[in-house]
VOBA-708053 format. One record per residue (C-alpha): residue number from 1; residue in three letters; x, y, z. Coordinates in Angstrom, 3 decimals, padded with zeros to 6 digits. Example, Ala and Ser with C-alpha at 12.3 -4.5 7.8 and 13.67 -1.06 7.14 Angstrom:
<pts>
  num  residuo        c1        c2        c3
    1      Ala   012.300  -004.500   007.800
    2      Ser   013.670  -001.060   007.140
</pts>
This chain:
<pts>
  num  residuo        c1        c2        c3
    1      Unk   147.014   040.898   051.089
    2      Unk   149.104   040.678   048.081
    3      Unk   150.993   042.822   045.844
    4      Unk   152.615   040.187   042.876
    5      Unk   151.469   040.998   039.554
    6      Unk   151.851   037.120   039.249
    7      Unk   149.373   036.282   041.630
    8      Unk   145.866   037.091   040.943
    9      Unk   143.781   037.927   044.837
   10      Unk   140.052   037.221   044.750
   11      Unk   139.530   041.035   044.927
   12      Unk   140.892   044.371   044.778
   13      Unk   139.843   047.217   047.265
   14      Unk   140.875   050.180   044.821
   15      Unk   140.255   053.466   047.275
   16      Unk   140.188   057.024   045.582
   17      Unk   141.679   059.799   048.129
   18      Unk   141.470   063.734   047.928
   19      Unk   143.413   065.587   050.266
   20      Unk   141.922   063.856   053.294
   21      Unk   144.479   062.005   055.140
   22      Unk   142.507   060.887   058.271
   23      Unk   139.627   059.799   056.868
   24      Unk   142.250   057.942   054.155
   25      Unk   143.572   056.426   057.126
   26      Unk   140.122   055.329   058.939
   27      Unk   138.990   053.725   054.845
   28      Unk   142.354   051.780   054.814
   29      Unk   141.629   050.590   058.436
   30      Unk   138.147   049.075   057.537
   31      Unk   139.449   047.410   054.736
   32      Unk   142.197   045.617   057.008
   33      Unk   140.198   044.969   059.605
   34      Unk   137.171   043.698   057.289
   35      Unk   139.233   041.625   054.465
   36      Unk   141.398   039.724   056.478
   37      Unk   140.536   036.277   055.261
   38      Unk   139.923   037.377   052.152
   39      Unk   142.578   037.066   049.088
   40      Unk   143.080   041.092   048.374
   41      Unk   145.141   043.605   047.462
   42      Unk   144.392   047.282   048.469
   43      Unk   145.253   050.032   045.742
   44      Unk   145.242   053.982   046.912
   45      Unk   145.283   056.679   043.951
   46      Unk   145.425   060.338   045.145
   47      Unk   144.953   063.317   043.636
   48      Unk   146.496   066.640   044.120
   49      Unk   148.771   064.620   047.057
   50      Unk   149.767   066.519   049.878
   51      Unk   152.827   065.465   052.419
   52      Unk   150.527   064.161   055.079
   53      Unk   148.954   061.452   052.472
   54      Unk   152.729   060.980   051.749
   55      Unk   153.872   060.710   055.223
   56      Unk   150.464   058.618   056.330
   57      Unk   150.861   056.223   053.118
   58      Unk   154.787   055.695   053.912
   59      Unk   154.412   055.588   057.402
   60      Unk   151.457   053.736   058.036
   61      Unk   150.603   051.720   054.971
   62      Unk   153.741   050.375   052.770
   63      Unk   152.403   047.287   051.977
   64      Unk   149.371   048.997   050.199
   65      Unk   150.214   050.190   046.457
   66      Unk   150.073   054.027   046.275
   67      Unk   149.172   055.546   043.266
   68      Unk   149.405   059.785   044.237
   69      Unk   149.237   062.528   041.523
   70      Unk   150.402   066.157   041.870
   71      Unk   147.768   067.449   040.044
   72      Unk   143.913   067.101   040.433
   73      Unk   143.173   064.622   037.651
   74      Unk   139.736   064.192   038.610
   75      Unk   137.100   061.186   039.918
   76      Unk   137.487   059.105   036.399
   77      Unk   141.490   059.239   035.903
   78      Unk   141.723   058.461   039.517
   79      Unk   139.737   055.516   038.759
   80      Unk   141.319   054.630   035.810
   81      Unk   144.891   054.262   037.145
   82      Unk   143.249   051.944   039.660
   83      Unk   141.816   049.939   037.124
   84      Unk   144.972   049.610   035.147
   85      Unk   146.716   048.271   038.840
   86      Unk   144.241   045.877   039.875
   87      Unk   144.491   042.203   039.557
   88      Unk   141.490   040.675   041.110
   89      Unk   138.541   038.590   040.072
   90      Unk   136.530   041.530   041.391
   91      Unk   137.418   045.329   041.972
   92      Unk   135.705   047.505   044.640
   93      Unk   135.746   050.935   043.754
   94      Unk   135.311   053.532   047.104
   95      Unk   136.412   056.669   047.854
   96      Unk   138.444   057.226   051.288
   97      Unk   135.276   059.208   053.114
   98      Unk   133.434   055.702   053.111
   99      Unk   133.600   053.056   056.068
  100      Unk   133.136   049.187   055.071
  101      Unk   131.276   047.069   057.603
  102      Unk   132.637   043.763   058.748
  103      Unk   130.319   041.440   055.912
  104      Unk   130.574   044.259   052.986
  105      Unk   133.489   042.630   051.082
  106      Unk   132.343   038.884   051.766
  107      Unk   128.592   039.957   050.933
  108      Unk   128.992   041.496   047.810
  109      Unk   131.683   038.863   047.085
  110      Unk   129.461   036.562   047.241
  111      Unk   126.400   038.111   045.482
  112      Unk   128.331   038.438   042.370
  113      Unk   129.455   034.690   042.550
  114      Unk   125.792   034.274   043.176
  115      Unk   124.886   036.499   039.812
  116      Unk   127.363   036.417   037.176
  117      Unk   125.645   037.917   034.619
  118      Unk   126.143   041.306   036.421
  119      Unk   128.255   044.341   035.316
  120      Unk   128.265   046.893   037.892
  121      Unk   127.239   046.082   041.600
  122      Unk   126.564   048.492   044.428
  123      Unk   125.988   048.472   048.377
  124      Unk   123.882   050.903   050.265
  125      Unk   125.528   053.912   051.868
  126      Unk   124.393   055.056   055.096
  127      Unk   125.394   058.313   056.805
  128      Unk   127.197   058.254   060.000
  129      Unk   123.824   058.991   061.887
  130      Unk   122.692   055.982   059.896
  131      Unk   120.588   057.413   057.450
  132      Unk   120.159   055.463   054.052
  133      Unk   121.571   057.638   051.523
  134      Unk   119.997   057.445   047.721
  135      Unk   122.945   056.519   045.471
  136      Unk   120.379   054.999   041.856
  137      Unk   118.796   056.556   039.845
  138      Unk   117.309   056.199   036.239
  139      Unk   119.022   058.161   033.274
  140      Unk   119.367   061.788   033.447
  141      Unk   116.707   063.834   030.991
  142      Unk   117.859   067.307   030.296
  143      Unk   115.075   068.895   032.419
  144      Unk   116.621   066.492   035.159
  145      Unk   119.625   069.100   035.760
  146      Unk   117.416   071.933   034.970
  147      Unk   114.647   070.927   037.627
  148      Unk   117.274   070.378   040.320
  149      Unk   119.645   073.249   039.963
  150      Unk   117.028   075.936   039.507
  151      Unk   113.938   076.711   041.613
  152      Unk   111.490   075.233   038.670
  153      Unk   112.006   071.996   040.520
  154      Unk   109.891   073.126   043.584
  155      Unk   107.057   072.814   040.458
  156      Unk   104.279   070.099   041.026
  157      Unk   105.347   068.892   037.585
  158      Unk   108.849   068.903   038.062
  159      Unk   108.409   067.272   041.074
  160      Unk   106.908   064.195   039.553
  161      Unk   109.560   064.418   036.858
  162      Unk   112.304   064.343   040.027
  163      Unk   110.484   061.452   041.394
  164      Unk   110.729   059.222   039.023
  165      Unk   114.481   060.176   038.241
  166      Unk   115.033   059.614   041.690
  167      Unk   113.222   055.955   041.888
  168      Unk   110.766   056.900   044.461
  169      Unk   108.644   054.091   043.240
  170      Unk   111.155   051.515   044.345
  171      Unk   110.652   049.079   047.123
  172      Unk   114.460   049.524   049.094
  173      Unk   113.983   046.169   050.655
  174      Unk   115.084   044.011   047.590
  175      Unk   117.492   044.374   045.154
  176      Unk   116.943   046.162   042.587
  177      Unk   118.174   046.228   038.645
  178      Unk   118.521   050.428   038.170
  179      Unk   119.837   052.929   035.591
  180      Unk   122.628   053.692   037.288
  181      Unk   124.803   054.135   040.546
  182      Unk   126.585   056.672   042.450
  183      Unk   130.901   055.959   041.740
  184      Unk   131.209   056.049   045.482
  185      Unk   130.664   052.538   045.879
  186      Unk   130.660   050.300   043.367
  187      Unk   132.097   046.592   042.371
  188      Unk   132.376   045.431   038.841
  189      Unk   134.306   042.352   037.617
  190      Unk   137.934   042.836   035.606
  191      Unk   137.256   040.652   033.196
  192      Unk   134.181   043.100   032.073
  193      Unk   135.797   045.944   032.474
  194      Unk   138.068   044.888   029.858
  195      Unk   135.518   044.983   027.607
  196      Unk   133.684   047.934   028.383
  197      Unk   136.674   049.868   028.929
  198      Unk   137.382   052.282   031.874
  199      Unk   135.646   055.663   032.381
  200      Unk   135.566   058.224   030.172
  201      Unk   138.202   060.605   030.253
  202      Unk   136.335   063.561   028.941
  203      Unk   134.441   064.008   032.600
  204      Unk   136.865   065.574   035.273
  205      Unk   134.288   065.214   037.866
  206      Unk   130.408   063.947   037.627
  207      Unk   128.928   062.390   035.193
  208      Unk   131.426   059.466   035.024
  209      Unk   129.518   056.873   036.457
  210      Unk   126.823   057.707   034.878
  211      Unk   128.402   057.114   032.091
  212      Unk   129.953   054.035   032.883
  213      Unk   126.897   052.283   034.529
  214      Unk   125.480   053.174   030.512
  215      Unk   127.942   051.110   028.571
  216      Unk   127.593   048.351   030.792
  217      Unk   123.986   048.425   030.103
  218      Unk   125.028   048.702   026.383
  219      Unk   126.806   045.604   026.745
  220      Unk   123.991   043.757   028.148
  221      Unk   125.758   043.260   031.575
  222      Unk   122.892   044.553   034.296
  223      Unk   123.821   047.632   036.997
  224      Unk   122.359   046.311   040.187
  225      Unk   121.484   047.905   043.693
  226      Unk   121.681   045.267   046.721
  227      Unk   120.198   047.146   049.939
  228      Unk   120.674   044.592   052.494
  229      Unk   124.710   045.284   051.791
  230      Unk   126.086   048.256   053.806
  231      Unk   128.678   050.262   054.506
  232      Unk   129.491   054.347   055.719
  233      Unk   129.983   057.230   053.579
  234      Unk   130.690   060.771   054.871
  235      Unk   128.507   062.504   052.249
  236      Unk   128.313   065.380   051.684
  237      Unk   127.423   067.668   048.370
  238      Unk   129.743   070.431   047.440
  239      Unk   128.012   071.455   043.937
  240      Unk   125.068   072.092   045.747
  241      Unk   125.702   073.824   048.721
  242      Unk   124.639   077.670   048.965
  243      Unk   121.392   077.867   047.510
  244      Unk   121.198   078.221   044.256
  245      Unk   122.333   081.874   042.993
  246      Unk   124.963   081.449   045.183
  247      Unk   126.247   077.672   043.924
  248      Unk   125.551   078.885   040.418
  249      Unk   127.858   082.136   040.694
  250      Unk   130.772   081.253   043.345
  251      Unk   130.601   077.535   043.434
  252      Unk   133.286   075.547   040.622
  253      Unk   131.659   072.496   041.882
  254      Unk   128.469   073.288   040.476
  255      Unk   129.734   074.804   037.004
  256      Unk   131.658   071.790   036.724
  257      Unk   128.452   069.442   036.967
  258      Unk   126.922   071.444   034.447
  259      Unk   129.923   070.698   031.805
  260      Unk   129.653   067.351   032.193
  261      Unk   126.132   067.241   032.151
  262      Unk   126.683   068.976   028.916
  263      Unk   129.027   066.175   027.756
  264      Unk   126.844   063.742   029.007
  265      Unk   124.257   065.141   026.512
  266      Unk   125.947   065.734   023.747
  267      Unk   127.873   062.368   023.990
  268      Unk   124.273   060.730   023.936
  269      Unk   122.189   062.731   021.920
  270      Unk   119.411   060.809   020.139
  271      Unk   120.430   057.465   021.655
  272      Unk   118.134   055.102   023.088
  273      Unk   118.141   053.859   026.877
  274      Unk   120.219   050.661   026.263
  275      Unk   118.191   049.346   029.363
  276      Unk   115.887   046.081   027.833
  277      Unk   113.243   047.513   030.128
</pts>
């Protein structure tokens, strides 16, 4: 692993981290134990940091750059000051709940040496009981938020609507060109980054890769989904949790979705999908 600004590592591991120190510790662990003949360097931003990601990042982990915040910035910013730190070919975005596998660097290393012409690329997540998680989807539609935050979507037609948001059509045994992907996991090159810029700062939370995964399309660099590439991700989903008068009147999660869903919108309104579908 490296740290020079001189030297440019094949790849930086850039790890986002919210008040969860031991499952911060078991994410930097994977990385070690995964990348170790690999060139790297491993980047940590934190938000809201408490003293036991101090102590745990001081203690455990000096050699890793540390990037904590006292405030809750948010998913983007958090990925932003990574972005701004990182000096590889390639950058692997993940938050701290995820677990690599022992090929997931080298694999999706190599796919994108392999494919070039690719903006944003993305593993599979599994749950810990090794469930494939869906993390693509096409382009939010208005009705999209309405038909899954409000009992409308248990509707035959919003159910077809939901279905195709959700890619149900798709074969998961080959990879897959899609809309776009969940921030959780996701590798995009530096040099393309640079000109698509980072996320946009106007989205605290959600939204944001969304986003993202839109302006690479808009700069004609492709947002792919590789299933045979895998790796763990405790995941779990806070804005939805309750049912839904209860998530829409006690849960900040959820209202917080809805903003930026509302950005989202607004941001896009009368554009065209900038997919060449």
């Amino acid at each position: 692993m490296t740290k020079s600004s001189e030297h440019k590592p094949y790849v930086t591991i850039a790890i986002n981290s919210y008040r969860n120190a031991p499952m911060l510790r078991l994410c930097i662990k994977s990385v070690q134990e995964t990348a170790k003949d690999l060139d790297y360097e491993l980047i940590v931003a934190d938000s809201a940091t408490q003293d036991d990601t101090r102590d745990l990042m001081r203690q455990e982990f000096p050699s890793v750059t540390f990037l904590p915040d006292k405030k809750n910035i948010g998913f983007g910013a958090m990925v932003n000051k990574c972005l701004k730190h990182a000096h590889g070919k390639y950058i692997f975005l993940i938050n701290s709940d995820t677990i690599l596998e022992s090929t997931t660097l080298h694999d999706l290393c190599a796919y994108f040496d392999a494919h070039p012409h690719i903006g944003i690329l993305a593993p599979a997540q599994k749950s810990f009981s090794g469930e494939i998680v869906p993390t693509y989807f096409r382009f939010y539609h208005p009705l999209t938020v309405v038909y899954r935050r409000t009992p409308l979507g248990r509707l035959p037609f919003a159910q077809r609507h939901l279905a195709r948001f959700e890619m149900r059509d798709y074969d998961r045994r080959v990879p897959k060109e899609v809309d776009w992907v969940i921030g959780s996991a996701m590798m995009v090159q530096r040099e393309k980054v640079k000109e698509v810029g980072g996320m946009d700062p106007r989205f605290f939370m959600y939204m944001e890769d969304v986003d993202w995964c839109r302006r690479f399309w808009e700069r004609g660099y492709s947002v792919v989904y590789v299933p045979h590439i895998t790796l763990y991700h405790y995941y779990g989903k806070g804005s939805a949790a309750g049912g839904f008068w209860r998530s829409l009147l006690l849960n900040r999660l959820t209202w917080i979705h809805i903003e930026s869903a509302l950005k989202y919108f607004i941001k896009y309104w009368g554009a065209k999908n900038p997919r060449k579908q």
